[in-house]
C-alpha positions as CSV (number, residue, x, y, z in Angstrom):
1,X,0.0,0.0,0.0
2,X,1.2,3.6,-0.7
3,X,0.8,5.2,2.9
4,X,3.9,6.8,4.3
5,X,6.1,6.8,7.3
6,X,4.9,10.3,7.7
7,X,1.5,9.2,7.8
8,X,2.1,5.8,9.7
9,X,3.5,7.7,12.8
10,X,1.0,10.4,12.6
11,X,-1.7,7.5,12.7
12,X,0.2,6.4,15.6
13,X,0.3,9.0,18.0
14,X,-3.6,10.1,17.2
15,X,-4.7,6.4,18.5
16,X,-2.1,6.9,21.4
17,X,-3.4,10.5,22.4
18,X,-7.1,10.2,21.1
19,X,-6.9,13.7,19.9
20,X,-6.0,15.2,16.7
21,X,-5.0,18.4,18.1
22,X,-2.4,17.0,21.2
23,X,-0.6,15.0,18.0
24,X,-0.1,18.1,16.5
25,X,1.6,19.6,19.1
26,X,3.3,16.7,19.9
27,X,4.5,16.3,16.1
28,X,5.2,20.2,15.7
29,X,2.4,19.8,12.5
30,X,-1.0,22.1,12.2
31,X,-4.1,20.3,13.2
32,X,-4.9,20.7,9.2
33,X,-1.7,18.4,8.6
34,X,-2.2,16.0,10.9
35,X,-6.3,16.0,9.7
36,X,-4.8,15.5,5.3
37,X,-2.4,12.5,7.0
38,X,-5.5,10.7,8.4
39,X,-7.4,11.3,5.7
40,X,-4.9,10.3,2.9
41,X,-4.1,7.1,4.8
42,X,-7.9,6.4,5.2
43,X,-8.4,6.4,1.4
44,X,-5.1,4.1,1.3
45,X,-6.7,1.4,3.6
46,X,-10.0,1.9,2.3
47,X,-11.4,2.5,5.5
48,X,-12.0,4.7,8.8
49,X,-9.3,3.9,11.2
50,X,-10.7,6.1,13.9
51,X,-14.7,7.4,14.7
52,X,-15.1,10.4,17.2
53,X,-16.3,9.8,20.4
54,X,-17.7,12.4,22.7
55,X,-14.3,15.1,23.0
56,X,-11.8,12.3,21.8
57,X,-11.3,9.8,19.5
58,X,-11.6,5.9,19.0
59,X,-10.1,3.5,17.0
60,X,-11.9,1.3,14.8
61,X,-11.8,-2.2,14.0
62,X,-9.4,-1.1,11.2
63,X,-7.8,0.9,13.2
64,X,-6.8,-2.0,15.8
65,X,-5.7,-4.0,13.3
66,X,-3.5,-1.2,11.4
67,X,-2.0,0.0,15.1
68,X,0.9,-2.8,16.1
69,X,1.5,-3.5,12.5
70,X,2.4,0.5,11.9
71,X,4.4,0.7,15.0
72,X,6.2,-2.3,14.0
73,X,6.9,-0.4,10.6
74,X,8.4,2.4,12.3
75,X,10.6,0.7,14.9
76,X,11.7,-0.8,11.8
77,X,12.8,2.1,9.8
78,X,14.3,3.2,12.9
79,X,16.4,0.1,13.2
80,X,17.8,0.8,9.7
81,X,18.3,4.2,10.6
82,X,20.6,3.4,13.2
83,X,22.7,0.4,11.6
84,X,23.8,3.3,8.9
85,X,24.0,5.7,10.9
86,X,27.2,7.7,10.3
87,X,28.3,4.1,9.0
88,X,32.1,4.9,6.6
89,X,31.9,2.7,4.1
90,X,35.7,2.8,3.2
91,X,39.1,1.6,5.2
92,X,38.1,2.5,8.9
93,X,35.6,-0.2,10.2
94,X,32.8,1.3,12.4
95,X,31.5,-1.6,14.3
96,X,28.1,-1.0,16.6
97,X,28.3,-2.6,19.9
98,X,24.9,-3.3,21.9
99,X,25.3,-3.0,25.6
100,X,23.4,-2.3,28.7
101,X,23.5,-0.6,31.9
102,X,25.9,-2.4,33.9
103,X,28.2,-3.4,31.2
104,X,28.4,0.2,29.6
105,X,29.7,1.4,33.2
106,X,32.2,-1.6,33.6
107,X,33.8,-3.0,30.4
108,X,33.0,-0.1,27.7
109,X,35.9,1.9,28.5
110,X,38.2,-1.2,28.6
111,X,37.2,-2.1,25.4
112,X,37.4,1.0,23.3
113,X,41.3,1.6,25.0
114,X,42.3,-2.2,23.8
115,X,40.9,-1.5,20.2
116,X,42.2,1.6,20.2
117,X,45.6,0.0,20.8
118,X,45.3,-2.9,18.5
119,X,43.0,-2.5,16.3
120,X,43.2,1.4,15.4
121,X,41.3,0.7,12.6
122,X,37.9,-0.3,14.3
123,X,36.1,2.1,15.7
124,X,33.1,0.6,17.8
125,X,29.9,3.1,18.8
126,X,28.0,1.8,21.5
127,X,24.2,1.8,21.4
128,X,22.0,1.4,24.8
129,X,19.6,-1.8,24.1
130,X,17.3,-3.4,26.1
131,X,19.0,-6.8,27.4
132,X,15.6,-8.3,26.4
133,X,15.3,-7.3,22.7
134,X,19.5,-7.6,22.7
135,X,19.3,-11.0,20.5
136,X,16.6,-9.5,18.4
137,X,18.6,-6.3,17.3
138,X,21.5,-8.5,16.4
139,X,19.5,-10.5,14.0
140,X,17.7,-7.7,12.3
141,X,21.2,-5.6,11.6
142,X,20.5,-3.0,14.3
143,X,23.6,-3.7,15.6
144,X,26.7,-5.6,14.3
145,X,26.9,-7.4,18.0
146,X,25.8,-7.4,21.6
147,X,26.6,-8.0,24.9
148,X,23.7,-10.3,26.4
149,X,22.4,-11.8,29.7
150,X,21.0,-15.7,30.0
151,X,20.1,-16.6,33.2
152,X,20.4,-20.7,33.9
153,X,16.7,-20.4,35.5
154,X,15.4,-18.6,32.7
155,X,17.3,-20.4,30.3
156,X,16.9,-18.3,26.6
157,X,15.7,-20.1,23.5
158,X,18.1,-21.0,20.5
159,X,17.4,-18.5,17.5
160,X,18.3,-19.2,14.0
161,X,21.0,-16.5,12.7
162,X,22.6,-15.5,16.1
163,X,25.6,-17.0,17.6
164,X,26.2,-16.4,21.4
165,X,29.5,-17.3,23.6
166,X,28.9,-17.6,27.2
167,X,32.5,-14.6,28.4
168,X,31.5,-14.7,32.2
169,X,29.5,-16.3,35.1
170,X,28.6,-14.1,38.1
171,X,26.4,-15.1,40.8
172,X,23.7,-13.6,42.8
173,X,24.2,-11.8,46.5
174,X,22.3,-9.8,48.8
175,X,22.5,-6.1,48.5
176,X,22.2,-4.1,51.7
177,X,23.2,-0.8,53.4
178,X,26.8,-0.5,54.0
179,X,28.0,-1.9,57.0
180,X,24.6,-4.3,57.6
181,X,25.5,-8.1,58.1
182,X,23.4,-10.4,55.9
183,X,20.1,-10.8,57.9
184,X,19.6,-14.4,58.8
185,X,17.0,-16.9,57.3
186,X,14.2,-15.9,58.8
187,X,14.6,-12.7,58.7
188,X,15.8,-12.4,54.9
189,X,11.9,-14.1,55.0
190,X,10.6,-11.3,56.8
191,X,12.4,-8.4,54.8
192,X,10.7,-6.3,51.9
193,X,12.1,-7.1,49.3
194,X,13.0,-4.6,45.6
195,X,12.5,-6.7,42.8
196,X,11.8,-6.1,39.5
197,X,8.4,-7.0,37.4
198,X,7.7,-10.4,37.0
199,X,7.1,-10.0,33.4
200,X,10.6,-9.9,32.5
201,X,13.2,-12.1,32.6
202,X,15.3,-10.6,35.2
203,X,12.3,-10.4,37.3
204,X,11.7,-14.3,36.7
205,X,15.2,-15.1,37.6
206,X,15.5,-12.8,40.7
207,X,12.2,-14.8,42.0
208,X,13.6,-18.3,41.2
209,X,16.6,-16.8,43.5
210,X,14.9,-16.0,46.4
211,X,13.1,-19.2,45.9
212,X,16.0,-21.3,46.1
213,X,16.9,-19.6,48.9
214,X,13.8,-20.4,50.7
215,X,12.8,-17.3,50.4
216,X,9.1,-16.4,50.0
217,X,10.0,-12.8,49.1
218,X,7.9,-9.9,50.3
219,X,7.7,-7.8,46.7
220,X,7.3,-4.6,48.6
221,X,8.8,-2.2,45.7
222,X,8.9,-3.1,41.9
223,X,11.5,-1.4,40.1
224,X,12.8,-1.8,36.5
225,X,15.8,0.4,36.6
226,X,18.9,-1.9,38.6
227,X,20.6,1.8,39.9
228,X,16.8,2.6,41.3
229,X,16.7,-0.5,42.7
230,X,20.2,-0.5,44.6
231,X,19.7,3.3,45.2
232,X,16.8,2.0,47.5
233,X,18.6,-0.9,49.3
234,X,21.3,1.2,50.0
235,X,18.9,4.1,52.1
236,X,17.5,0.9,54.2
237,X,13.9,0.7,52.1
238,X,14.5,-2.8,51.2
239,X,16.9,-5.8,50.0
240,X,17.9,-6.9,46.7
241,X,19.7,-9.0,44.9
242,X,22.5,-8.5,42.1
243,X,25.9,-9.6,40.8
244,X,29.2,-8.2,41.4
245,X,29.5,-6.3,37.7
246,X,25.7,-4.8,38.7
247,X,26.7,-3.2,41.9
248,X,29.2,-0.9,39.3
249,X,25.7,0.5,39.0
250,X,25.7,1.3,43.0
251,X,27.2,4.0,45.4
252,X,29.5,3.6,48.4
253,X,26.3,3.1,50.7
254,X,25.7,-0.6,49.6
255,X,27.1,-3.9,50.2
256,X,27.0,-7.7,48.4
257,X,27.1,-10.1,50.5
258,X,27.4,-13.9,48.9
259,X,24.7,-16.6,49.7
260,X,24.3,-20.2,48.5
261,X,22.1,-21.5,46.1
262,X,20.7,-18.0,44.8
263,X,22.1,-18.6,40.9
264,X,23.1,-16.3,39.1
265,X,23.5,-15.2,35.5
266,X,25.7,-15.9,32.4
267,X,27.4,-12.4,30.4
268,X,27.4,-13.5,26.7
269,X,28.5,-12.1,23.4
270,X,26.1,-12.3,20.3
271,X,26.7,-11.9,17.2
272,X,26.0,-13.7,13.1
273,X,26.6,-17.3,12.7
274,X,29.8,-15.7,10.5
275,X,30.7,-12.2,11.8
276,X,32.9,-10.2,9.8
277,X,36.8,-9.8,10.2
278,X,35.9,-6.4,12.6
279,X,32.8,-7.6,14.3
280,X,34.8,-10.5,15.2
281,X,38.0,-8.7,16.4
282,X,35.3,-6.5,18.4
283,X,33.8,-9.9,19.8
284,X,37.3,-11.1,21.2
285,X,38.0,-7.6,23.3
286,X,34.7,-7.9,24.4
287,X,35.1,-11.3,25.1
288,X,38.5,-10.6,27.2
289,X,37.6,-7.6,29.3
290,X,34.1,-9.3,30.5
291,X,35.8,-12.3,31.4
């Protein structure tokens, strides 16, 4: 169909705000552009993808159906945006390395001072993705490789056209306020707990933890963000768990202490069944400073 990305993501944001006028300001278009957009991509479809209801809008049963498929669009094009991004197509190698929180702070700076010593040629941009759509992005050229997280409870499923070496095994520990000794059993029972939503697979593994622990774990506070989360342990609001490259994500005000049986998680490096020469050169420092 001829419809546009212009007109995809104006679609978008009228069926995420319900108003015509709040996606125009939100799009820096006139209520008039935003109104031709909707209209051209109605005649495209060959049918209303919203009715108006009351002040706002509603979307139709074309509309539904249109919505994830036009976000999925965009988040495409945006992909492909940033795998060329500022890409040099000639001698120098730019090679774009997926990481996330823990591992920017820890091994990124290692990593670009060895390639900058061996491989002067290779110059590796980092790019924040989500450790959960890590494999995805290397599979779809979004990035040329990634550093990723499989947890042995939450074991991740093989994928056709990704290759992954396991770099580093870390375990889980309890994180508490500096200077607090790990509470005992029953009281690590008793505790509230910060752990993050069960939806994910962090938040899956962290559960299985305290389970093998014994643990029933109070979820008093669920927090996405791992700094948030040992921010809190650290002021006394509740205990966590984490690794030792995590608590690179910490203050001063926290401590790890070790328990048995609580897991932990495997650091891995993913990449195409073949990588090229550079990709692979950036695998192996990647490979060395994690381990």
């Amino acid at each position: 169909m001829a419809w546009t990305l212009g007109q995809l993501q104006t679609f978008v944001t009228v069926a995420e705000l319900g108003s015509m006028t709040r996606a125009a300001d939100q799009l820096g278009y006139s209520v008039g552009a935003v109104s031709q957009h909707m209209s051209a991509l109605r005649r495209t479809v060959g049918a209303d993808l919203v009715l108006r209801r009351g002040r706002g809008l509603t979307l139709t049963e074309a509309g539904r159906t249109l919505l994830p498929r036009a976000r999925h669009i965009l988040a495409a094009h945006q992909q492909a945006e940033t795998a060329m991004l500022g890409r040099d197509f000639g001698s120098e190698a730019i090679v774009t390395l997926g990481v996330f929180g823990s591992t920017s702070v820890v091994a990124l700076p290692a990593i670009v001072a060895i390639l900058a010593r061996r491989h002067p040629n290779i110059e590796v941009r980092a790019r924040e993705v989500n450790v959960e759509t890590m494999s995805a992005a290397v599979i779809e050229g979004a990035i040329d490789l990634g550093i990723g997280i499989d947890y042995p409870a939450v074991p991740l499923p093989p994928m056709r056209g990704l290759r992954w070496t396991t770099v580093a095994t870390e375990p889980f520990g309890v994180v508490t306020p500096r200077g607090v000794p790990l509470p005992g059993p029953d009281d690590l029972a008793e505790a509230d707990w910060i752990l993050p939503p069960a939806t994910d697979l962090f938040g899956r593994a962290m559960r299985l933890a305290t389970s093998a622990m014994g643990i029933n774990a109070k979820e008093t506070h669920i927090v996405t963000d791992t700094a948030v989360a040992l921010a809190l342990a650290g002021t006394g609001l509740g205990l966590t768990l984490a690794t030792p490259i995590m608590m690179a994500l910490g203050g001063h005000d926290i401590d790890l202490h070790p328990v048995d049986g609580a897991g932990g998680r495997n650091i891995i490096v993913l990449t195409s069944p073949e990588p090229p020469a550079p990709v692979a050169s950036v695998a192996e420092v990647v490979a060395e400073v994690l381990a």
